[in-house]
Short mmCIF file of the C-alpha atoms (twelve columns), coordinates in Angstrom:
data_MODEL
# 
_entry.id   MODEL 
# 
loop_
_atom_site.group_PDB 
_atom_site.id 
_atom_site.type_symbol 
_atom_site.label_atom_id 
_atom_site.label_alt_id 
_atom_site.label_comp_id 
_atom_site.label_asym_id 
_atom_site.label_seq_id 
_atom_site.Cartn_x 
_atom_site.Cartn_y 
_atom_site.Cartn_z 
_atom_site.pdbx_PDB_model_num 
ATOM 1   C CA . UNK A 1   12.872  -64.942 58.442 1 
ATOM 2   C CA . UNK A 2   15.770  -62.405 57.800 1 
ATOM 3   C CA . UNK A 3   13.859  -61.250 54.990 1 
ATOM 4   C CA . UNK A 4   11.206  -60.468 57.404 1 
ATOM 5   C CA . UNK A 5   13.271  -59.096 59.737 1 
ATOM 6   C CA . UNK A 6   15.088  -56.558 57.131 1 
ATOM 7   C CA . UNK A 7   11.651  -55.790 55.811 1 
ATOM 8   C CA . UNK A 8   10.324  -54.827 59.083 1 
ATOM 9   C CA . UNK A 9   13.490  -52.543 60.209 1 
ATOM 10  C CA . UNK A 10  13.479  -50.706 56.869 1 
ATOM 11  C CA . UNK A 11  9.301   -50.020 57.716 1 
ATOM 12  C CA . UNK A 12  10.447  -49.081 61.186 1 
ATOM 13  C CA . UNK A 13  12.874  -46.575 60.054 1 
ATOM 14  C CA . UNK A 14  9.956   -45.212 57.555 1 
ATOM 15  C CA . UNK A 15  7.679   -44.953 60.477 1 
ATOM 16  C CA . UNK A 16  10.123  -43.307 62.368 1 
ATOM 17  C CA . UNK A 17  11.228  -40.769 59.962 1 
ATOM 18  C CA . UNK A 18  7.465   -39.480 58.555 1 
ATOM 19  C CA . UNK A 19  4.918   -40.204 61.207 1 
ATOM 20  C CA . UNK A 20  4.869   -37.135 62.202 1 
ATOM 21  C CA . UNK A 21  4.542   -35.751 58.786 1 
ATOM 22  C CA . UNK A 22  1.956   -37.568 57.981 1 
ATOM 23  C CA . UNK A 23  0.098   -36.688 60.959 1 
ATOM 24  C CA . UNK A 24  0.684   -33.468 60.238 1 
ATOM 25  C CA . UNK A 25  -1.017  -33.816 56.523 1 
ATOM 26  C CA . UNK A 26  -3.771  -35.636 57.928 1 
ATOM 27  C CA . UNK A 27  -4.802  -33.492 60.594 1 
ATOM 28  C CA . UNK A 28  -4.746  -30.867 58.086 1 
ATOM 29  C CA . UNK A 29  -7.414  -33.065 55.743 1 
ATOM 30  C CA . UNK A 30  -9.457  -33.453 58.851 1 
ATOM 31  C CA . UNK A 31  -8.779  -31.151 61.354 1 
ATOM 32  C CA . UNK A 32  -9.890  -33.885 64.687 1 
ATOM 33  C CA . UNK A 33  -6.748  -34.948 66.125 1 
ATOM 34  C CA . UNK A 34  -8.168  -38.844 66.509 1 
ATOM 35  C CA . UNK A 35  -9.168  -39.104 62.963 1 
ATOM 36  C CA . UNK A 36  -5.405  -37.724 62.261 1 
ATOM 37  C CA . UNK A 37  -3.990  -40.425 64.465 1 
ATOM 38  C CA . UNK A 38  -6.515  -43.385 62.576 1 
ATOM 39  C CA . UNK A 39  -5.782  -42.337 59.440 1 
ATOM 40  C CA . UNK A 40  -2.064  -42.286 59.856 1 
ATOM 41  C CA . UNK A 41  -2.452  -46.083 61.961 1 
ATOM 42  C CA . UNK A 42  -4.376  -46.978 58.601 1 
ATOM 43  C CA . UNK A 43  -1.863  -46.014 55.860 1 
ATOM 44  C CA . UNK A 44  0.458   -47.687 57.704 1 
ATOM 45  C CA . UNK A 45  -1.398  -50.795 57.884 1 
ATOM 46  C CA . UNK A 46  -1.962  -50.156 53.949 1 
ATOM 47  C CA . UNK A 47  1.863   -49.509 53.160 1 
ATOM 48  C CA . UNK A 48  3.123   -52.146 55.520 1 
ATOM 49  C CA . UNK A 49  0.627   -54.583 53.387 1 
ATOM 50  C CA . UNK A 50  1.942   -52.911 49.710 1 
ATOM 51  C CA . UNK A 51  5.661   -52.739 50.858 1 
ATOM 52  C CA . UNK A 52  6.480   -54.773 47.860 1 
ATOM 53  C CA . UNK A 53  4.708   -52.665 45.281 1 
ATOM 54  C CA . UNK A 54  6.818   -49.319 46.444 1 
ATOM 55  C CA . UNK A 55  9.636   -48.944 43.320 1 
ATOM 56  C CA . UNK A 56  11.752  -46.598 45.335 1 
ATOM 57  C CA . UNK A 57  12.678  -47.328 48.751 1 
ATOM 58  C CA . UNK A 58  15.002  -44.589 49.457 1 
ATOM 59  C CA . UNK A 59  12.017  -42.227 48.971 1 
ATOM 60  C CA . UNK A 60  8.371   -43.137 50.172 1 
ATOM 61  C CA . UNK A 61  7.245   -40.199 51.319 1 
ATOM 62  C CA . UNK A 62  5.425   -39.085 48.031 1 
ATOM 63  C CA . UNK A 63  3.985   -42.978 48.326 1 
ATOM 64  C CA . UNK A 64  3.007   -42.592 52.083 1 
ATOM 65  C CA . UNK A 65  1.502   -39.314 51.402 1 
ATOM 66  C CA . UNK A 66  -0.310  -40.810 48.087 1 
ATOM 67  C CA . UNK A 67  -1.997  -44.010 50.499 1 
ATOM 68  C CA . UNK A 68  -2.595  -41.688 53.208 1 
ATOM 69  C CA . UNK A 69  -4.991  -39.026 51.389 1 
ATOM 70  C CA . UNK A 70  -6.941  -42.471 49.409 1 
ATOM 71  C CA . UNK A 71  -7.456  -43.734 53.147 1 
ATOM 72  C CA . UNK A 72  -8.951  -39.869 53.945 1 
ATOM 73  C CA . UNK A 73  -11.101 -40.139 50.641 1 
ATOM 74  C CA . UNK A 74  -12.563 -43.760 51.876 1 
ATOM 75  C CA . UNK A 75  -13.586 -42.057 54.966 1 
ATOM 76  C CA . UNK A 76  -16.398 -40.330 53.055 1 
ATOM 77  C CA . UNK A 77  -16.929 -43.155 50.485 1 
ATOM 78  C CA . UNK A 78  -18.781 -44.715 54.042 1 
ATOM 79  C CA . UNK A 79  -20.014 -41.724 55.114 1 
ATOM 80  C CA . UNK A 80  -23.445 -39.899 54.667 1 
ATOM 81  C CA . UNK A 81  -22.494 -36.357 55.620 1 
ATOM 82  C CA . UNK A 82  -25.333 -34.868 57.778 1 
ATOM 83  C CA . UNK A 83  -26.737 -31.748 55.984 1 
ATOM 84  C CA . UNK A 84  -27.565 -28.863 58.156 1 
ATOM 85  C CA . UNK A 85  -30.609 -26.502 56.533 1 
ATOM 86  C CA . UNK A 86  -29.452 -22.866 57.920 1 
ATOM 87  C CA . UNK A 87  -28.961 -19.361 56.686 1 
ATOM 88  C CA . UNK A 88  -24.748 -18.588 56.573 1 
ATOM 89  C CA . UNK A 89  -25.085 -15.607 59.165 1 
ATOM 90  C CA . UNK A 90  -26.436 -18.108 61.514 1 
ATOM 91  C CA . UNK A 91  -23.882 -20.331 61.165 1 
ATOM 92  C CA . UNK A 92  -20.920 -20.213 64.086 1 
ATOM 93  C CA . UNK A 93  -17.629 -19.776 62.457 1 
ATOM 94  C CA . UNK A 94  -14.824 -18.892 64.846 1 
ATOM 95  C CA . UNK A 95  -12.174 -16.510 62.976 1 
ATOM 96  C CA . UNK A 96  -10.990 -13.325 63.975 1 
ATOM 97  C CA . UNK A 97  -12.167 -11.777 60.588 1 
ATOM 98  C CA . UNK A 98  -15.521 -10.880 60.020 1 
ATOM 99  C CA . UNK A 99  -17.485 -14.126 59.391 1 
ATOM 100 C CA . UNK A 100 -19.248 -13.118 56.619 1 
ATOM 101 C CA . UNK A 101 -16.202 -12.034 54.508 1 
ATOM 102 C CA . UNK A 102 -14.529 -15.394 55.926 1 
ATOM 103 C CA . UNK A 103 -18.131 -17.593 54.319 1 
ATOM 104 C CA . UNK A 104 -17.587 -15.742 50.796 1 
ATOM 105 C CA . UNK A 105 -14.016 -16.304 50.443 1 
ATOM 106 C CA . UNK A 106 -14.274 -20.017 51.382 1 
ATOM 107 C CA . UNK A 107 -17.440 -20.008 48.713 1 
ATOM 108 C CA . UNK A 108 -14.854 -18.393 45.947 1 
ATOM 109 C CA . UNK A 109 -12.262 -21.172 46.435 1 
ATOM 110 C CA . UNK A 110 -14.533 -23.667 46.520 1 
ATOM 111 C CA . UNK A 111 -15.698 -22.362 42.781 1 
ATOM 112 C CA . UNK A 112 -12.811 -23.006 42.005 1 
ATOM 113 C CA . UNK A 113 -12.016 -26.343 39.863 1 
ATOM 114 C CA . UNK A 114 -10.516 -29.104 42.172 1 
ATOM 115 C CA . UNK A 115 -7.564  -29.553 39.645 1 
ATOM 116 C CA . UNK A 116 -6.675  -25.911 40.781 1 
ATOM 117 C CA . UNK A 117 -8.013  -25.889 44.316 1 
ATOM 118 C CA . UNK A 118 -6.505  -28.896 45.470 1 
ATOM 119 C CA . UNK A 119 -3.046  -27.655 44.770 1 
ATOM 120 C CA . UNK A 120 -3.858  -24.172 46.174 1 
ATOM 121 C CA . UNK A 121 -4.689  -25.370 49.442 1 
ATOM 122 C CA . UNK A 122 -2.053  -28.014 49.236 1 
ATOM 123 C CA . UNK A 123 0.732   -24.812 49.059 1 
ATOM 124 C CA . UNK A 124 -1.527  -22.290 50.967 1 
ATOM 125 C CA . UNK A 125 -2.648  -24.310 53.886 1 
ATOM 126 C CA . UNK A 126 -0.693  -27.043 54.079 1 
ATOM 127 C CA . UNK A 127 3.129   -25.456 53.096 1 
ATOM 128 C CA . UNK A 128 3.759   -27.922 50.450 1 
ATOM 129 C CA . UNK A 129 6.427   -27.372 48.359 1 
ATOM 130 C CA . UNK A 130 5.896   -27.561 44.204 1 
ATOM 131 C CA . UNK A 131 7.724   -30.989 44.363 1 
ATOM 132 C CA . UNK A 132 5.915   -32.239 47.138 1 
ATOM 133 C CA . UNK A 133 2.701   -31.041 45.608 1 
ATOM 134 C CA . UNK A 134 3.516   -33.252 42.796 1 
ATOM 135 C CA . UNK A 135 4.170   -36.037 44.057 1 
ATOM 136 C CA . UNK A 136 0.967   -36.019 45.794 1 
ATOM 137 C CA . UNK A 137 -0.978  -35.330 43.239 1 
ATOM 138 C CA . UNK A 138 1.574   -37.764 40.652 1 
ATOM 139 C CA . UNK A 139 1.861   -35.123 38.151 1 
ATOM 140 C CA . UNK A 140 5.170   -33.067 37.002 1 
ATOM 141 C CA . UNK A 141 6.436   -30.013 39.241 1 
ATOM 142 C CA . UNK A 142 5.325   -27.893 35.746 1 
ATOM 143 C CA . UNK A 143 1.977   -28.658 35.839 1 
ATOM 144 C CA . UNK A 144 1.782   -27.685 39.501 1 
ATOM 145 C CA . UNK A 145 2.723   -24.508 39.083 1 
ATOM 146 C CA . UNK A 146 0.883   -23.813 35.959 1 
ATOM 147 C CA . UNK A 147 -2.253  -25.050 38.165 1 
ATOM 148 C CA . UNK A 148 -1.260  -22.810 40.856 1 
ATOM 149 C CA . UNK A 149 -1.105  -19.709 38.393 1 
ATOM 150 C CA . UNK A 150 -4.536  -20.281 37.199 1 
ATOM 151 C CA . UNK A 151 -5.544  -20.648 40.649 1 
ATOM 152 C CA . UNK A 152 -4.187  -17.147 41.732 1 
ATOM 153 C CA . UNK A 153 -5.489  -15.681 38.715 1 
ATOM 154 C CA . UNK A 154 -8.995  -17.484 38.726 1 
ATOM 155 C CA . UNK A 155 -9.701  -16.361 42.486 1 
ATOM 156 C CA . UNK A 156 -8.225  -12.593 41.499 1 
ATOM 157 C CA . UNK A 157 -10.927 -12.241 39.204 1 
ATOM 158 C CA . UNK A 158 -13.914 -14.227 41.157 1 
ATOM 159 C CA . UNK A 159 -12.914 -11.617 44.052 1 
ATOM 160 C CA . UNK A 160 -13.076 -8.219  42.008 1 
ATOM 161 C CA . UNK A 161 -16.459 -10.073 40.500 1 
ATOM 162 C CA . UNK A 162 -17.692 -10.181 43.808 1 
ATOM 163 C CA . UNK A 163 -16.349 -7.163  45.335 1 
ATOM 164 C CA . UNK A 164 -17.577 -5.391  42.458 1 
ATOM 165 C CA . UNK A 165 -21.254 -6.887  43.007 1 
ATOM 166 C CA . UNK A 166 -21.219 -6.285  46.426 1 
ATOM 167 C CA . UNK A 167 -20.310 -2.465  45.859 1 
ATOM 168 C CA . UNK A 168 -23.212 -2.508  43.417 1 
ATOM 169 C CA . UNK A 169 -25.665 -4.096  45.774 1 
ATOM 170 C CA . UNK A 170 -24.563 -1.692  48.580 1 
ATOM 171 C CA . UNK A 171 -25.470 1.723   46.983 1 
# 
């Protein structure tokens, strides 16, 4: 029983101190608030479960944030995506740029590899830090930033590629 009962406090002081930070990531995986709010119920069902497994207690947050994006990949392990047969400019994309420029630079990232792209996004989008970034993704703050470098460069020249094309095309 006090075993228990320490066990549960420490969880509640987890809970406390990065359930908002995890809602945070996963609302940025999935952009729907309730999906945010399942996901984050979900990893903490999965960490209370694993409590035993994590080697450092003073610092879970790399952990929490590790179960939390497997839960947001088994989300589409079940799911059959529905697939949508229309032309891009028909598509409704809300952005305050033009939406065409908006579709190609999303296609340019996403020719990018995911061991670059992930990490790109992770920084760009989600204001990860290089350490955070690695723990995510378990690798060493190094490689994160060597990934992050390619990514920068690999998108400077797929944009001139296709800025160049499109200049091309347009005379």
């Amino acid at each position: 029983m006090l075993l228990s009962l320490g066990k549960r406090r420490a969880f509640d002081q987890v809970v406390r101190a990065y359930g908002s930070e995890l809602f945070r990531f996963a609302y940025w995986l999935c952009g729907d608030r309730f999906v945010a709010e399942d996901l984050v119920q979900e990893a903490f069902a999965r960490a209370w479960r694993n409590w035993e497994q994590l080697r450092d207690k003073s610092a879970p947050k790399p952990w929490l944030l590790t179960i939390l994006r497997n839960e947001h990949a088994r989300l589409y392990e079940r799911k059959r995506l529905e697939m949508v047969d229309a032309a891009p400019e028909d598509l409704a994309i809300a952005a305050e740029d033009n939406p065409l420029e908006l579709l190609e630079l999303e296609q340019v990232i996403d020719r990018l590899p995911l061991s670059l792209r992930e990490p790109f996004l992770l920084q760009t989008l989600g204001g990860f830090s290089c350490a955070e970034i690695a723990a995510q993704l378990e690798t060493t703050e190094g490689a994160v930033m060597v990934r992050l470098t390619r990514a920068r460069q690999a998108l400077r020249g797929l944009l001139e590629t296709a800025t160049g094309q499109t200049r091309r095309g347009a005379r």
